[in-house]
C-alpha positions as CSV (number, residue, x, y, z in Angstrom):
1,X,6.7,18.8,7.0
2,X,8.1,17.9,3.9
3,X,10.6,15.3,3.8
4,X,9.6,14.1,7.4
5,X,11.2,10.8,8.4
6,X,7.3,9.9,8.3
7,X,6.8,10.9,5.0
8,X,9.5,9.3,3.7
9,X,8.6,6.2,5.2
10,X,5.1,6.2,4.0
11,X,6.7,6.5,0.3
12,X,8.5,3.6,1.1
13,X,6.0,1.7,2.0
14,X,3.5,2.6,-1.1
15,X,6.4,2.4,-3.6
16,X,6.9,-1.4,-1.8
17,X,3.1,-1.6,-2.3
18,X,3.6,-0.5,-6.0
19,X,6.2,-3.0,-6.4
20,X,3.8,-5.9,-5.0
21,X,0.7,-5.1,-7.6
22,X,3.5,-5.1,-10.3
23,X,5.0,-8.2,-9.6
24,X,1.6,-10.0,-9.1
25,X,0.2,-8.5,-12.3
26,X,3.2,-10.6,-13.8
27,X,2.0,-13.4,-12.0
28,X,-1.3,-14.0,-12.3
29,X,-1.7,-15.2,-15.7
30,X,1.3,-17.7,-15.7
31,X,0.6,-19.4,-12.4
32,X,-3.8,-19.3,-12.9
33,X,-4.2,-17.1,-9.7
34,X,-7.9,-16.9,-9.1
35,X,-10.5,-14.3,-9.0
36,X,-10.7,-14.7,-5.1
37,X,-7.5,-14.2,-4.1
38,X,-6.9,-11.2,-6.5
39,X,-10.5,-9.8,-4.9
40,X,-8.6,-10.6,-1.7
41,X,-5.3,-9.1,-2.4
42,X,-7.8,-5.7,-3.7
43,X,-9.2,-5.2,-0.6
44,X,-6.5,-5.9,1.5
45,X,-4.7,-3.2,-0.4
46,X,-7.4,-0.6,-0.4
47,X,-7.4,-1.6,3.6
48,X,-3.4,-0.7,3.5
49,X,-4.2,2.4,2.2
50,X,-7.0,3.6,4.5
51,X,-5.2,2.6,7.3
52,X,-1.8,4.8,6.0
53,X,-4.1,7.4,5.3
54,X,-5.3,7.4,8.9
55,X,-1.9,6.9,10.4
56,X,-0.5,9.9,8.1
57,X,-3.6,12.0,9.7
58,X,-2.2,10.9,13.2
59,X,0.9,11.7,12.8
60,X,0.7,14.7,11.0
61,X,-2.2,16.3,14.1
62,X,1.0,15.5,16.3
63,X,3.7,17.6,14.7
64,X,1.2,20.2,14.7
């Protein structure tokens, strides 16, 4: 359903996500973030996104 309440929030949420990587991207070189915590922030990320995949899946078998 396009333009689903759902949808729209799960835009929301990866434009936020967007917005995040941006502003740490800025970051990172002026305040010496490490090479941990930007592996950290990676995967955390790519864990976001697997689990908004999954809910998207949920959601979407139950307006079916």
């Amino acid at each position: 359903m396009e333009g689903s309440r759902t949808e729209q929030a799960i835009r929301r949420i990866e434009a936020a996500l967007n917005r995040i990587d941006a502003a740490s991207d800025k970051l990172a070189p002026a305040s010496g973030i490490d090479s941990e915590l930007t592996a950290r922030h990676e995967a955390l990320r790519g864990e976001v996104a697997a689990t908004l995949r999954d809910l998207d899946r949920l959601i979407e078998g139950l307006e079916q």
